[in-house]
Z-matrix of the N, CA and C atoms (Angstrom, degrees):
N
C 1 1.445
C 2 1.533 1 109.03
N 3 1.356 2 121.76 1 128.40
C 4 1.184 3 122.86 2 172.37
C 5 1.396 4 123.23 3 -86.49
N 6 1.144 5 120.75 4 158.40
C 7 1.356 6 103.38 5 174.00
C 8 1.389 7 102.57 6 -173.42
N 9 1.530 8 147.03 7 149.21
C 10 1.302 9 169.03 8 -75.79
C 11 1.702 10 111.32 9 152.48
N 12 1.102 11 111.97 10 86.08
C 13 1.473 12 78.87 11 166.33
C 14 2.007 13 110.44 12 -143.32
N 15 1.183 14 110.16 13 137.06
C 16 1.308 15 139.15 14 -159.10
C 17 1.006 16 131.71 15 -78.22
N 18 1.342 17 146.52 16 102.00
C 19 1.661 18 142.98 17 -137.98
C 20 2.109 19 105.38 18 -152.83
N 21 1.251 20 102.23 19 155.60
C 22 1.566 21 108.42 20 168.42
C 23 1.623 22 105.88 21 98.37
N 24 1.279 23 101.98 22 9.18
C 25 1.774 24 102.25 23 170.24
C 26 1.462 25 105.25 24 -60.12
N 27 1.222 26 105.13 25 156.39
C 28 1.554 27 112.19 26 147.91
C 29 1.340 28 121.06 27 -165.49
N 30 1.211 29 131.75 28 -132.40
C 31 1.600 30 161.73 29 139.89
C 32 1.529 31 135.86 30 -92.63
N 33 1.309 32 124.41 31 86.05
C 34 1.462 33 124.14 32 -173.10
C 35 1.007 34 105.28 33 -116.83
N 36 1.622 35 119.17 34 142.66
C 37 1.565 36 100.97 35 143.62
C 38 1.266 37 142.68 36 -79.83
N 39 1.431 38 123.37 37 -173.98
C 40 1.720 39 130.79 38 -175.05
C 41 1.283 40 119.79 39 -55.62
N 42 1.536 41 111.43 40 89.33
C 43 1.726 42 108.07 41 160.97
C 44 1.956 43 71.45 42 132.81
N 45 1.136 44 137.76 43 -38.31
C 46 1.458 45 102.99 44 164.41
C 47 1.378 46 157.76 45 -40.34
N 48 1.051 47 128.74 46 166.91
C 49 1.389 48 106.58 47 -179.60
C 50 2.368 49 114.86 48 -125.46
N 51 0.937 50 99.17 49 163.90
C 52 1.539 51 104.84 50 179.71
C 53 1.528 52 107.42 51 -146.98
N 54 1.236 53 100.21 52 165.83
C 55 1.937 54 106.57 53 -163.41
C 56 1.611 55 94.46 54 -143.14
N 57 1.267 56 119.36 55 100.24
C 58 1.345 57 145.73 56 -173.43
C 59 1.568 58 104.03 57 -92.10
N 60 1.930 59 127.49 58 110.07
C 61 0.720 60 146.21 59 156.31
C 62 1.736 61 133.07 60 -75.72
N 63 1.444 62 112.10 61 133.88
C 64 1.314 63 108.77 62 166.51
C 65 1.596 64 145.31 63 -133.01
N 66 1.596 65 96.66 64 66.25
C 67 1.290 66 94.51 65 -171.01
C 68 1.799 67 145.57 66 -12.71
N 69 1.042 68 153.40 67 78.68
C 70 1.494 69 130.50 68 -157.97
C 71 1.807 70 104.17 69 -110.15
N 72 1.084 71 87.79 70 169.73
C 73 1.925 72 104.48 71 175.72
C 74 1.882 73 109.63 72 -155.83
N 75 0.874 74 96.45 73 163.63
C 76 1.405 75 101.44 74 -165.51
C 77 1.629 76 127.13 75 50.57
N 78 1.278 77 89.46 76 21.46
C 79 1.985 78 93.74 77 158.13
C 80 1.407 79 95.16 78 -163.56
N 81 1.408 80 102.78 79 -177.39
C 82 1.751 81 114.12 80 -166.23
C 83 1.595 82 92.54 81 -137.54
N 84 1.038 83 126.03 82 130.82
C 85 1.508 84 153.00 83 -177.86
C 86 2.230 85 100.06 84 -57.66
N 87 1.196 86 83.16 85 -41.56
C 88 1.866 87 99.77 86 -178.99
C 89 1.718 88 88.58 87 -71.19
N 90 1.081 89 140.06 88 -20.46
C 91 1.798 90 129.49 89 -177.44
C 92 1.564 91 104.07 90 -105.90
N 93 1.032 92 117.39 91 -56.31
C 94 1.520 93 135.90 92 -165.27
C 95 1.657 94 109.43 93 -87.77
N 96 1.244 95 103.97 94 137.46
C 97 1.736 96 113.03 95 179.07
C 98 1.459 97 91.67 96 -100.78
N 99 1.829 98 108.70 97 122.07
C 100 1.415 99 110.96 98 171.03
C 101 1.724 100 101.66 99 -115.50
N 102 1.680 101 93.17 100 171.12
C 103 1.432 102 108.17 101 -177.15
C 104 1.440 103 112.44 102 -156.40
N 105 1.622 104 98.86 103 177.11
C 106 1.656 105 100.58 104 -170.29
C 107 1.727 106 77.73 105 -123.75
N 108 1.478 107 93.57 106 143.16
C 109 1.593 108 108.80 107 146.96
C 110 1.543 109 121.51 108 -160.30
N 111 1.486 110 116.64 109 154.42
C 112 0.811 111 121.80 110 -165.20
C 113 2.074 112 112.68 111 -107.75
N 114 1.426 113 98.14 112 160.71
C 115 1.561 114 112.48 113 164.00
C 116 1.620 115 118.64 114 -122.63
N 117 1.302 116 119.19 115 145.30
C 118 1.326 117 112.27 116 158.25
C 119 1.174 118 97.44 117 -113.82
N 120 1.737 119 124.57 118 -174.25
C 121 1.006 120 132.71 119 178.15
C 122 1.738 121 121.36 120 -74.76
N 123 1.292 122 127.88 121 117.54
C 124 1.514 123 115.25 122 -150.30
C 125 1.418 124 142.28 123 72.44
N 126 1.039 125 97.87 124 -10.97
C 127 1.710 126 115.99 125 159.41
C 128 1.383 127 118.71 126 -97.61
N 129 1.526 128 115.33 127 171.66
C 130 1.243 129 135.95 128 -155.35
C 131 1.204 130 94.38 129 -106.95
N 132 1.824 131 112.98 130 119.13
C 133 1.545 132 115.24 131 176.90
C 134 1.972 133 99.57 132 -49.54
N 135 1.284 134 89.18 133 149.37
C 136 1.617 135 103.15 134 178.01
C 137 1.317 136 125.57 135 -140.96
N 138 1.218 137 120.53 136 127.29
C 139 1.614 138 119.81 137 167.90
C 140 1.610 139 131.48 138 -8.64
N 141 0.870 140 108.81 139 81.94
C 142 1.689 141 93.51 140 172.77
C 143 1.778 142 117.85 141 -75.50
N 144 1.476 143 107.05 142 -65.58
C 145 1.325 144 123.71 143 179.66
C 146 1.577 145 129.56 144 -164.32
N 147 1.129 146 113.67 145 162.98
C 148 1.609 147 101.63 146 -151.77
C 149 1.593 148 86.10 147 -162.00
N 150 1.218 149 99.44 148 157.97
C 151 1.656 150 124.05 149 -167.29
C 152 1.469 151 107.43 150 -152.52
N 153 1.285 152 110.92 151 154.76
C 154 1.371 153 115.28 152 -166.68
C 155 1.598 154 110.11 153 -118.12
N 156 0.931 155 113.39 154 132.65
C 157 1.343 156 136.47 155 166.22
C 158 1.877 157 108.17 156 -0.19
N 159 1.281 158 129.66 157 99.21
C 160 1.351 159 140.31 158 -167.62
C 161 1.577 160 95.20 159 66.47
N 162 1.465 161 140.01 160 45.91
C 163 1.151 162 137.14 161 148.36
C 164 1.191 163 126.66 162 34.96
N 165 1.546 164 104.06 163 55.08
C 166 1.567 165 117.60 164 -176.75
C 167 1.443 166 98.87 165 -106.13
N 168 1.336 167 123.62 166 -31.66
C 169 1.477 168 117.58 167 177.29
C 170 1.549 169 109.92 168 -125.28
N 171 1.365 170 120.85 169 155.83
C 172 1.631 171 156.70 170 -152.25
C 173 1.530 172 111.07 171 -122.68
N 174 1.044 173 121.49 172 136.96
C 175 1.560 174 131.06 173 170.13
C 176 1.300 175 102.12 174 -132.11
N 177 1.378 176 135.55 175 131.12
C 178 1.463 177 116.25 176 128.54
C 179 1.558 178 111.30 177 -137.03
N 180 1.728 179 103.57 178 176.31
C 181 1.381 180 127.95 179 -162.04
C 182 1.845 181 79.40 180 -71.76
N 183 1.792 182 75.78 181 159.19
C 184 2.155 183 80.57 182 -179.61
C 185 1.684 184 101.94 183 -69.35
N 186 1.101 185 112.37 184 -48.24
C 187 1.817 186 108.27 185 -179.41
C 188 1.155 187 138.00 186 -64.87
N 189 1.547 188 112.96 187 5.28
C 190 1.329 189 132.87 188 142.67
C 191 1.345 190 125.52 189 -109.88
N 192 0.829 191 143.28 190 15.28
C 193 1.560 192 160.14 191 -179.43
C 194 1.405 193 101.27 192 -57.75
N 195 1.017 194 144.81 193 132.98
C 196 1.872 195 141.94 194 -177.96
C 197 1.528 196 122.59 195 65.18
N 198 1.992 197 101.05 196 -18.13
C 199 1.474 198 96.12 197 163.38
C 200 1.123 199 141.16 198 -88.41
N 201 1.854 200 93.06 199 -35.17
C 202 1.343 201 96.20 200 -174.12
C 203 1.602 202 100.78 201 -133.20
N 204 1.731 203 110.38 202 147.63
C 205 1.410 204 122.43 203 174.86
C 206 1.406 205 103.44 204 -123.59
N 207 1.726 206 86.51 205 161.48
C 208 1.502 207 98.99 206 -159.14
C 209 1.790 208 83.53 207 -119.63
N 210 1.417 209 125.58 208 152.67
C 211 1.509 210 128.24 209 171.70
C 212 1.660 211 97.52 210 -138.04
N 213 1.216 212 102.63 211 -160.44
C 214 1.686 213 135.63 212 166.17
C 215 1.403 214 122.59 213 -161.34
N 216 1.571 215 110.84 214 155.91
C 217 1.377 216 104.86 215 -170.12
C 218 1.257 217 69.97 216 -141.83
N 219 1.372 218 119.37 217 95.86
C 220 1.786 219 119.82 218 158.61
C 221 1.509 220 109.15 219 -62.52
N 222 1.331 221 141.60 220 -31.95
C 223 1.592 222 132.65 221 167.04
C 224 1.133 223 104.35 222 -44.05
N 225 1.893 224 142.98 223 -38.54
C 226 0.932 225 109.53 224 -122.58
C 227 2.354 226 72.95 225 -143.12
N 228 0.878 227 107.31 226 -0.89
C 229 1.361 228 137.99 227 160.95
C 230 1.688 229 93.33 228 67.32
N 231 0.754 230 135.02 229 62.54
C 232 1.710 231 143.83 230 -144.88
C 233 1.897 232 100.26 231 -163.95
N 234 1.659 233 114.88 232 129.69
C 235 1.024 234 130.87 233 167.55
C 236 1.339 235 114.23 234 -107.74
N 237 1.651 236 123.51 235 140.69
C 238 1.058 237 112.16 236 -169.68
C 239 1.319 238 109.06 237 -121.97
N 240 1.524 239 120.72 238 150.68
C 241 1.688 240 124.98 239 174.76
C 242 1.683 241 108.38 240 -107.57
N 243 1.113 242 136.07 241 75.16
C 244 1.343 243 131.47 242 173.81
C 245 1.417 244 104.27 243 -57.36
N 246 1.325 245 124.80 244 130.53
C 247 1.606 246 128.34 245 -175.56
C 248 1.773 247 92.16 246 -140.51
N 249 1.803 248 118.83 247 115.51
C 250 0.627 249 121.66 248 152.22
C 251 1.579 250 121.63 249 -133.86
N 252 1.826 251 116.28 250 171.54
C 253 1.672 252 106.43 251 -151.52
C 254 1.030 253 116.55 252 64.10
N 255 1.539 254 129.68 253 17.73
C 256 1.574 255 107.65 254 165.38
C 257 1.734 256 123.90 255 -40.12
N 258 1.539 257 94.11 256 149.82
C 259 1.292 258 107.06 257 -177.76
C 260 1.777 259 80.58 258 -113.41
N 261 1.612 260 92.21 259 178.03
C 262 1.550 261 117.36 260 167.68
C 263 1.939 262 111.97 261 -69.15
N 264 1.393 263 105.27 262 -28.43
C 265 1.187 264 117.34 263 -167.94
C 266 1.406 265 108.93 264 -66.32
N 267 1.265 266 99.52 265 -32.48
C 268 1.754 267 120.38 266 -172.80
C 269 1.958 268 107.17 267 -59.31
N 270 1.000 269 104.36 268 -21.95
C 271 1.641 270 121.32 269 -168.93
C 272 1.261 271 108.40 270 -62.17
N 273 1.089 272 119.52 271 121.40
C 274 2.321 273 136.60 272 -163.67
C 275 1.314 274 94.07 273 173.18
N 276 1.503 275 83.76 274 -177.95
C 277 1.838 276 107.50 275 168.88
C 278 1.265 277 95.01 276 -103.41
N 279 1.203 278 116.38 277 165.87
C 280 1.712 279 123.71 278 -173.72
C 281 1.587 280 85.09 279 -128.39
N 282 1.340 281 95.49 280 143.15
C 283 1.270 282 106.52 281 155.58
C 284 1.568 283 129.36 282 -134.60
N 285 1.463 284 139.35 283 139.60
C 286 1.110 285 176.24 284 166.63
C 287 1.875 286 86.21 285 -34.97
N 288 1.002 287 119.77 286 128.48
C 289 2.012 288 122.21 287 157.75
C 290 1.536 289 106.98 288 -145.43
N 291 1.251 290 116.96 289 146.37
C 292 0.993 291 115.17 290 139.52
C 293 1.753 292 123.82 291 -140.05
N 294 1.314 293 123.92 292 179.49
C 295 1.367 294 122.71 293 -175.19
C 296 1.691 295 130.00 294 -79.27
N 297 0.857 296 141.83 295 150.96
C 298 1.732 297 123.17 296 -169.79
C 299 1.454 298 105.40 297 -70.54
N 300 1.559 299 119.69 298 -49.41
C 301 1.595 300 107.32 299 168.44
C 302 1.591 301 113.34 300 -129.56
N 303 0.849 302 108.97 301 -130.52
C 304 2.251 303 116.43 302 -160.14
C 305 1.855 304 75.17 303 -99.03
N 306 1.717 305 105.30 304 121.21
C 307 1.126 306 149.23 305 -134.94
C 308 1.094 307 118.01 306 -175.84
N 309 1.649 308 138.62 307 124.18
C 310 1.466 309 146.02 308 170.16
C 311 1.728 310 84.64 309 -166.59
N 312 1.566 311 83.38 310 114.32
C 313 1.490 312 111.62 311 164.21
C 314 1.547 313 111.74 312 -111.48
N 315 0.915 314 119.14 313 -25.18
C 316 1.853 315 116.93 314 160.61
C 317 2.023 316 75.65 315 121.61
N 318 2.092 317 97.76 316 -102.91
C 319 1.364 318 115.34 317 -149.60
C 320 1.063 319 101.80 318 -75.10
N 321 0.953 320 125.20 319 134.22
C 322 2.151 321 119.50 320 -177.86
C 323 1.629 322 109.56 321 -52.55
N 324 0.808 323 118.96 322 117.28
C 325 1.584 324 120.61 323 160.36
C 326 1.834 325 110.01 324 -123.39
N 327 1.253 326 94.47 325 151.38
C 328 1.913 327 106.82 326 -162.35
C 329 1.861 328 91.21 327 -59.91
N 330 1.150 329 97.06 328 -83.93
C 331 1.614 330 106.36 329 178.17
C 332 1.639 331 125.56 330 -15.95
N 333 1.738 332 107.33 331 -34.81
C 334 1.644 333 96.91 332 160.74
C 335 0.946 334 134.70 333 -87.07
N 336 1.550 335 124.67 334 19.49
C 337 1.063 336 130.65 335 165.79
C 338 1.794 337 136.33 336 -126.22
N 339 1.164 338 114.11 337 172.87
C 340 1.450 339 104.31 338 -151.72
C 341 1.778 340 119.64 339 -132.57
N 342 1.405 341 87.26 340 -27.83
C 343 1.668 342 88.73 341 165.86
C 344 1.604 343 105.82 342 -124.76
N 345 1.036 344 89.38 343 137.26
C 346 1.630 345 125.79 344 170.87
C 347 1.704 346 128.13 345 -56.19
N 348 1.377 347 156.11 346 158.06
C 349 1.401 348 164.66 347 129.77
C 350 1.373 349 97.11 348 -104.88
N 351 1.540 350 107.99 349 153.78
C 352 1.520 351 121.30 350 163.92
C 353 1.493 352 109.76 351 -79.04
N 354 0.949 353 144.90 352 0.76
C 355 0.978 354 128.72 353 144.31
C 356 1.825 355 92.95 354 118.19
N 357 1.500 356 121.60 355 169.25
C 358 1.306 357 128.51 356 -179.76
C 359 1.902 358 88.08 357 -160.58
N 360 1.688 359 98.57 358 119.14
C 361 1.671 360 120.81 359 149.23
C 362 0.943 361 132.15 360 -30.48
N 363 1.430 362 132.15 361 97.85
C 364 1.703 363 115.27 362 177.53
C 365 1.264 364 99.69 363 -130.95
N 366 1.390 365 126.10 364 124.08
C 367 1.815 366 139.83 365 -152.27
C 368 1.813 367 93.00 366 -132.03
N 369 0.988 368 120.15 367 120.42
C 370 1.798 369 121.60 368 177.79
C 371 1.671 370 91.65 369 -114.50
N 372 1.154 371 103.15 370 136.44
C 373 1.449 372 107.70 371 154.25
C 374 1.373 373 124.70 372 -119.94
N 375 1.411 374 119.66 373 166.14
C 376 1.453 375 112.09 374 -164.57
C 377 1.458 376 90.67 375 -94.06
């Protein structure tokens, strides 16, 4: 059974920072290309960032590019979203992805991926 699940949301303000966790089980970060993406309300979930399979390669969306990095701690089986400089703009649910098998699509897109997180709140205010 796979499973994803998504932690370190909160409430910050503008120019803070937050560190977005993603627990997984039933896959290994070294097989599977994972990623972060986000939703706002009425918008189209979107790419945040994505990493490739043993985390030799990096993607991100252009409007996070220098803010936010994405890692892994395969010991600890957890993907990470470092988000710093939040803006207000930054404000969605994030969600946790990864791919069904050994996978590197580069820019995150929804469609290459296959398992799901419920998602974790992140609200910036100015």
């Amino acid at each position: 059974q796979v499973q994803l699940v998504e932690s370190g949301g909160g409430s910050v303000q503008s120019g803070g920072s937050l560190r977005l966790a993603c627990e997984y089980s039933g896959l290994t970060s070294n097989s599977n290309s994972m990623a972060w993406f986000r939703q706002a309300p009425g918008n189209e979930r979107g790419g945040v960032a994505s990493i490739s399979p043993g985390g030799g390669l990096t993607s991100y969306a252009d409007s996070v590019r220098g803010r936010f990095t994405i890692s892994t701690d395969n010991a600890k089986n957890t993907v990470y979203l470092q988000m710093n400089s939040l803006k207000p703009e930054d404000s969605a649910m994030y969600y946790c992805a990864a791919t069904k098998g050994y996978s590197w699509y580069g820019v995150p897109q929804a469609t290459h991926y296959y398992y799901w997180g419920q998602g974790t709140q992140v609200t910036v205010s100015s």
